[in-house]
PyMOL Python script that loads the backbone (N, CA, C, O; Angstrom):
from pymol import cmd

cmd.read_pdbstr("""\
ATOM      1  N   UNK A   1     112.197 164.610 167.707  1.00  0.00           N
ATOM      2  CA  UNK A   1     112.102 165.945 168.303  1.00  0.00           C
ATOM      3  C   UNK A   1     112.493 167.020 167.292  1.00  0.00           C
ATOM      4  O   UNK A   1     111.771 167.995 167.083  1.00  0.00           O
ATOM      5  N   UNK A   2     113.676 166.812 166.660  1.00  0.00           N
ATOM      6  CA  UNK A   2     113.815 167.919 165.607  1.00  0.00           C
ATOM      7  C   UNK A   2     113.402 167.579 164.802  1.00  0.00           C
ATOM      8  O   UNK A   2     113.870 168.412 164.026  1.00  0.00           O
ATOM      9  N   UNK A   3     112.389 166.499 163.758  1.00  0.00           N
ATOM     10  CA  UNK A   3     112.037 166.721 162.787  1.00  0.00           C
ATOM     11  C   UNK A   3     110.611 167.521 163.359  1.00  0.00           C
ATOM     12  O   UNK A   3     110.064 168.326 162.605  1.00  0.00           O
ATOM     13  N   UNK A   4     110.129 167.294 164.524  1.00  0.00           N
ATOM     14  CA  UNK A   4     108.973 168.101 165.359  1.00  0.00           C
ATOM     15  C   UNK A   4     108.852 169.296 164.857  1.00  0.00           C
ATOM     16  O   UNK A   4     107.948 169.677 164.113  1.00  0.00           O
ATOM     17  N   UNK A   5     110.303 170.280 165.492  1.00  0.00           N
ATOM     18  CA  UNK A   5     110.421 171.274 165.310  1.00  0.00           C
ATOM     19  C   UNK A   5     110.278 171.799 164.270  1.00  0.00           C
ATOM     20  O   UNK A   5     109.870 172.960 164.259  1.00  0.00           O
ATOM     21  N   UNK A   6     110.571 171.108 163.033  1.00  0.00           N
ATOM     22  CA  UNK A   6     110.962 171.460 161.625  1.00  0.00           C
ATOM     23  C   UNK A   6     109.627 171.594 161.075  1.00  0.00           C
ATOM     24  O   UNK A   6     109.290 172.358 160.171  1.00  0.00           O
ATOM     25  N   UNK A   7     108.889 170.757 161.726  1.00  0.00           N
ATOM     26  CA  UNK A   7     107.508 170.252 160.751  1.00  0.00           C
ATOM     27  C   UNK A   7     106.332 171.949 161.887  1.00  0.00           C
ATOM     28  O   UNK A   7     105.248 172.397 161.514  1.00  0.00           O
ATOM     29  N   UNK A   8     106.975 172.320 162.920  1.00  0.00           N
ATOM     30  CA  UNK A   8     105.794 172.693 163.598  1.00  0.00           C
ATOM     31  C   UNK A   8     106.202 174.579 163.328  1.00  0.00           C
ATOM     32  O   UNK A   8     105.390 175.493 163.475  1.00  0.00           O
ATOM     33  N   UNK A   9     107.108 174.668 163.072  1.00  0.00           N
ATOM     34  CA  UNK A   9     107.725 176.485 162.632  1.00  0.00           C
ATOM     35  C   UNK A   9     107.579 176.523 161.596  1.00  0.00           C
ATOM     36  O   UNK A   9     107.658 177.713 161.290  1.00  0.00           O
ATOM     37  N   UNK A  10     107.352 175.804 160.545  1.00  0.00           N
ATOM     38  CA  UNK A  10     106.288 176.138 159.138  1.00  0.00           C
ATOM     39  C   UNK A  10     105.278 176.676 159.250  1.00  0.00           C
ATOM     40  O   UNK A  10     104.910 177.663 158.612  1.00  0.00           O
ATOM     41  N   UNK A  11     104.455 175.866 160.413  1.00  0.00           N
ATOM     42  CA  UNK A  11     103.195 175.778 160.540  1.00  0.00           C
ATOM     43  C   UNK A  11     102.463 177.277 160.919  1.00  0.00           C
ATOM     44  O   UNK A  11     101.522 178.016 160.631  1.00  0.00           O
ATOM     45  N   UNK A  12     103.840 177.102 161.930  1.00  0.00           N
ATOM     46  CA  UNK A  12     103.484 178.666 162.982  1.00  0.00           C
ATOM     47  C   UNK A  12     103.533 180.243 161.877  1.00  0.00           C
ATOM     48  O   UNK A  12     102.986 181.344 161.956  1.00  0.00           O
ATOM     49  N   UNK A  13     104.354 179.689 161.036  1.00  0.00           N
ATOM     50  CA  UNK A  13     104.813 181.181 159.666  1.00  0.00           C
ATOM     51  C   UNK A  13     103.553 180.748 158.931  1.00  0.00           C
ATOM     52  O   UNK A  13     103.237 181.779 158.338  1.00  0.00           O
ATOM     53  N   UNK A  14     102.717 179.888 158.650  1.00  0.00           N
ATOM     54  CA  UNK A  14     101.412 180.077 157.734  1.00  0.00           C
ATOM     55  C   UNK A  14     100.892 179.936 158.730  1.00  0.00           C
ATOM     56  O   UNK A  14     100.803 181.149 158.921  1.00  0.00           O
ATOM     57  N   UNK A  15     100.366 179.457 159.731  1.00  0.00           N
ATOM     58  CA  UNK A  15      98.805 180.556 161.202  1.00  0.00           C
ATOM     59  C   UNK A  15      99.161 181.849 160.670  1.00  0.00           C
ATOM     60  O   UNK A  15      98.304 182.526 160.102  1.00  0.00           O
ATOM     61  N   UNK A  16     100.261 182.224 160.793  1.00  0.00           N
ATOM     62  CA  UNK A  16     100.983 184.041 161.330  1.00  0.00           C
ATOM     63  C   UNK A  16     100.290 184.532 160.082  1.00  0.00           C
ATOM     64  O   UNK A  16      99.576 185.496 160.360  1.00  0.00           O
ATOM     65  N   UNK A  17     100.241 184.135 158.531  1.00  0.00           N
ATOM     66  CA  UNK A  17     100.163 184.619 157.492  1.00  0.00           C
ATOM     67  C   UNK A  17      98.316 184.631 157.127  1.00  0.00           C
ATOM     68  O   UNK A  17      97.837 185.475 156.370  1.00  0.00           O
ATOM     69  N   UNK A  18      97.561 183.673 157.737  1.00  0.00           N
ATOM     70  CA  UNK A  18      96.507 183.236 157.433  1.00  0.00           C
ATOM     71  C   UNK A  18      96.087 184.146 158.644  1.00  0.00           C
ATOM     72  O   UNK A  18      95.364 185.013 158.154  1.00  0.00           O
ATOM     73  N   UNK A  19      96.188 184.324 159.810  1.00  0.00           N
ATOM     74  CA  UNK A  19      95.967 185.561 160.683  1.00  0.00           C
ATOM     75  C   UNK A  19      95.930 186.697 160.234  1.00  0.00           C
ATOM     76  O   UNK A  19      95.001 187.501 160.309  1.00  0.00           O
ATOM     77  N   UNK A  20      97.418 186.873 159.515  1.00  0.00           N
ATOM     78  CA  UNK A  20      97.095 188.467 158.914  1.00  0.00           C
ATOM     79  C   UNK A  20      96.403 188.488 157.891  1.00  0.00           C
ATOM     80  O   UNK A  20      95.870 189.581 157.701  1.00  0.00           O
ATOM     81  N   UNK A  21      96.149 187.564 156.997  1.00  0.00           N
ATOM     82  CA  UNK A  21      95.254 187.301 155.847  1.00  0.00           C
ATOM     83  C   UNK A  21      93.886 187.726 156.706  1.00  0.00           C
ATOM     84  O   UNK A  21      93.054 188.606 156.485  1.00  0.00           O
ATOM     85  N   UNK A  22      93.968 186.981 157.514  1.00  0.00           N
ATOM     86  CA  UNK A  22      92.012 187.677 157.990  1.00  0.00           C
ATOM     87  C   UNK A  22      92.153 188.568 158.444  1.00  0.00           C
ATOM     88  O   UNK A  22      91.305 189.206 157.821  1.00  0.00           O
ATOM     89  N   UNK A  23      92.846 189.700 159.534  1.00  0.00           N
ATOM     90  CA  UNK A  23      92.700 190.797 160.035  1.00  0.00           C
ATOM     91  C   UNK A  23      92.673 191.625 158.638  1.00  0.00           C
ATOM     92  O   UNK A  23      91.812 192.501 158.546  1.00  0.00           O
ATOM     93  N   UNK A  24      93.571 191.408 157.519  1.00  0.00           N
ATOM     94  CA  UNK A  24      93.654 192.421 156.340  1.00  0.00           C
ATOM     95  C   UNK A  24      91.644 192.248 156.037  1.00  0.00           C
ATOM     96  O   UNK A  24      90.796 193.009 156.504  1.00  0.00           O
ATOM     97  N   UNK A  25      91.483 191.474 155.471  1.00  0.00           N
ATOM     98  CA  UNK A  25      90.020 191.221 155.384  1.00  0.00           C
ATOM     99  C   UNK A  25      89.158 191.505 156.315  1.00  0.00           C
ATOM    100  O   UNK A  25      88.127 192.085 155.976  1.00  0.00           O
ATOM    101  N   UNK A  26      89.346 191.208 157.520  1.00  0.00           N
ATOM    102  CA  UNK A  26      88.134 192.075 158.594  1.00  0.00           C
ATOM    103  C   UNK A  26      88.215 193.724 157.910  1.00  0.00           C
ATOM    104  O   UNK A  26      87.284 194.310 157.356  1.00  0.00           O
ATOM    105  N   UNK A  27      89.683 194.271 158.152  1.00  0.00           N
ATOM    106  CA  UNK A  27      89.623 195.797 157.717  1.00  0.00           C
ATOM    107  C   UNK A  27      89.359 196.202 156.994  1.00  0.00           C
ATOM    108  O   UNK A  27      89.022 197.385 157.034  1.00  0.00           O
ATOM    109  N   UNK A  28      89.335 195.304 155.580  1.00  0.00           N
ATOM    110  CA  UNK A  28      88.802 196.058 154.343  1.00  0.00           C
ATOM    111  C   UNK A  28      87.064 195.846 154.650  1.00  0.00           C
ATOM    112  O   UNK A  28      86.182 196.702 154.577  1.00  0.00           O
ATOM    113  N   UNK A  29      86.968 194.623 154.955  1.00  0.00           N
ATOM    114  CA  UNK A  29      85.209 194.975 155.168  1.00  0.00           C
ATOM    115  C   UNK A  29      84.634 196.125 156.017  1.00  0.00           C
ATOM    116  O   UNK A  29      83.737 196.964 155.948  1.00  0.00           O
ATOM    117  N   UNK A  30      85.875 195.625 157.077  1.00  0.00           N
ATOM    118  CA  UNK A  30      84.907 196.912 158.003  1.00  0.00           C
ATOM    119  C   UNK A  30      85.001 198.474 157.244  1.00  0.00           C
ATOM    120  O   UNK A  30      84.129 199.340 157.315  1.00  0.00           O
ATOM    121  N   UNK A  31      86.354 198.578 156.479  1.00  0.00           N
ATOM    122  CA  UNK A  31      85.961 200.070 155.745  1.00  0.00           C
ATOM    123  C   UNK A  31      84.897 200.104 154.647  1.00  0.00           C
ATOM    124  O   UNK A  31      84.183 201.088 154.461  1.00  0.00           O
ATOM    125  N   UNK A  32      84.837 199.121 154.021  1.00  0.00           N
ATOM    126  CA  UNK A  32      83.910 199.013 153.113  1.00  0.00           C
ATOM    127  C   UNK A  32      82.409 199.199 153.666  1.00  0.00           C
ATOM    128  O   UNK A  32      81.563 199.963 153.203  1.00  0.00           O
ATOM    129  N   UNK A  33      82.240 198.113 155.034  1.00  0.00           N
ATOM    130  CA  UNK A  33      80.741 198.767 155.491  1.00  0.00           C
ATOM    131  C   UNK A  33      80.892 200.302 156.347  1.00  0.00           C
ATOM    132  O   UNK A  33      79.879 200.699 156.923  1.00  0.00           O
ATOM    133  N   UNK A  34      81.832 200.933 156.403  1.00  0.00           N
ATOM    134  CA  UNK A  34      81.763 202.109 156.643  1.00  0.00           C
ATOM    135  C   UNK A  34      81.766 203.296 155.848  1.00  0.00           C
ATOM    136  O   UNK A  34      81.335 204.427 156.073  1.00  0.00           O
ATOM    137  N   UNK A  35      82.341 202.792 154.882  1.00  0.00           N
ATOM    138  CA  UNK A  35      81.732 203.606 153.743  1.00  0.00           C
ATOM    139  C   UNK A  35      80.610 203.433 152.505  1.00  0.00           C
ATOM    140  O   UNK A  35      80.490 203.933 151.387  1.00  0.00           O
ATOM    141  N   UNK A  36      79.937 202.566 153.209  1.00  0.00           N
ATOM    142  CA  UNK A  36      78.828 202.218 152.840  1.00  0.00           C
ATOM    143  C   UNK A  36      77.654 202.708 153.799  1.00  0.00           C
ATOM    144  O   UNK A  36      76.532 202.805 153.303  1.00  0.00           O
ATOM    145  N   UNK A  37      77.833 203.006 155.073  1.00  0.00           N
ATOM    146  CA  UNK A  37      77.079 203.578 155.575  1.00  0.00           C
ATOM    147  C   UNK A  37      77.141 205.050 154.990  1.00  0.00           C
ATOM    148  O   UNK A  37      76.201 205.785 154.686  1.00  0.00           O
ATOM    149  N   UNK A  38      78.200 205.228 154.931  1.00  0.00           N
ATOM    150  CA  UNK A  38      78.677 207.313 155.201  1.00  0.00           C
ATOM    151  C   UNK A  38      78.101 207.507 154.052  1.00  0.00           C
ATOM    152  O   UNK A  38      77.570 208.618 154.024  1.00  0.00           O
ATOM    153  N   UNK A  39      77.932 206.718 152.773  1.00  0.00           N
ATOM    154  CA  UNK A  39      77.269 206.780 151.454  1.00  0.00           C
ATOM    155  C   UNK A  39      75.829 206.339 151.612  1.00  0.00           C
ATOM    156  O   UNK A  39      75.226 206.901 150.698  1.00  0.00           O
ATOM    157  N   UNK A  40      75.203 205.804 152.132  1.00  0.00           N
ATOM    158  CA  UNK A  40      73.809 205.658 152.620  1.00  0.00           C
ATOM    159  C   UNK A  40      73.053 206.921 153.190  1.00  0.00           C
ATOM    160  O   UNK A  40      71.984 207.455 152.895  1.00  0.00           O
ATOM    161  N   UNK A  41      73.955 207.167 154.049  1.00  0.00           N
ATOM    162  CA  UNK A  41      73.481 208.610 154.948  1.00  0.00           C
ATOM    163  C   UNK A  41      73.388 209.924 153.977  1.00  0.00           C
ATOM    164  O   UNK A  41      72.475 210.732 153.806  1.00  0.00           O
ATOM    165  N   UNK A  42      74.891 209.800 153.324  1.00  0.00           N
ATOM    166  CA  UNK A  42      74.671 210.815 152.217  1.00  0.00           C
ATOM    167  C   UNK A  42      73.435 211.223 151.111  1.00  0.00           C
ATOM    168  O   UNK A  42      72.835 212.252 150.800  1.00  0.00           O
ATOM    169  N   UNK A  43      73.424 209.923 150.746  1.00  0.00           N
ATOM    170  CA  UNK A  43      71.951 209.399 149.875  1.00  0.00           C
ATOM    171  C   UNK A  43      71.035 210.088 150.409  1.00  0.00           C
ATOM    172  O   UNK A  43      70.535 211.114 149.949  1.00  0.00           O
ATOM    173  N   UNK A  44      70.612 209.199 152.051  1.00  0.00           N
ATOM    174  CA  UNK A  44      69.259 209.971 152.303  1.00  0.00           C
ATOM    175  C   UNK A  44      69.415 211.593 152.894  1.00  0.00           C
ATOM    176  O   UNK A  44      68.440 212.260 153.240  1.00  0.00           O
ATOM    177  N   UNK A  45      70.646 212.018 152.930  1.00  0.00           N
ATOM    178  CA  UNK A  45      70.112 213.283 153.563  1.00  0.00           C
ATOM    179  C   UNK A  45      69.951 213.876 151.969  1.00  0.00           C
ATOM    180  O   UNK A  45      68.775 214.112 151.691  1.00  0.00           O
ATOM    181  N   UNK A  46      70.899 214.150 150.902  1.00  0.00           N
ATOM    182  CA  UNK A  46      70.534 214.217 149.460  1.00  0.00           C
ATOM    183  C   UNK A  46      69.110 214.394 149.531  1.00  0.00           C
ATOM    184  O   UNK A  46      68.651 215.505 149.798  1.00  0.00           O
ATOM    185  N   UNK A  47      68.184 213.157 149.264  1.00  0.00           N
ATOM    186  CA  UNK A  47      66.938 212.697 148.896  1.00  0.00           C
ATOM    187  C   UNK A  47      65.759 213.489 150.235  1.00  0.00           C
ATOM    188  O   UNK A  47      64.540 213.611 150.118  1.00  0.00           O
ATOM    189  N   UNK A  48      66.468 213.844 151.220  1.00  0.00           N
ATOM    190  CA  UNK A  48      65.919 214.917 151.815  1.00  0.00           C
ATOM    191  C   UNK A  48      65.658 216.007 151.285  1.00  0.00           C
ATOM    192  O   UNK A  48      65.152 216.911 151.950  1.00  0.00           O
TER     193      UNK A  48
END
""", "prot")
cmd.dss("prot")
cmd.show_as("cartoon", "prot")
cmd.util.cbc("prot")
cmd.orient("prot")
């Protein structure tokens, strides 16, 4: 039972870290395709 514990609250602090590892990465993409749009739009109104 307690080596359980020992072996399973590691586990839970790297999910927690690999979670925020992807939310950090969803956000940078999602700013990245948002400023990839706002720079697209810019383009074509420009080229207008």
């Amino acid at each position: 039972m307690i080596g359980g514990k020992r072996r399973t609250f590691p586990d839970l602090i790297r999910q927690r870290e690999f979670f925020t590892g992807v939310v950090i990465l969803l956000m940078l993409t999602g700013t990245w395709v948002i400023v990839g749009t706002i720079g697209d739009d810019r383009l074509a109104v420009e080229n207008f």
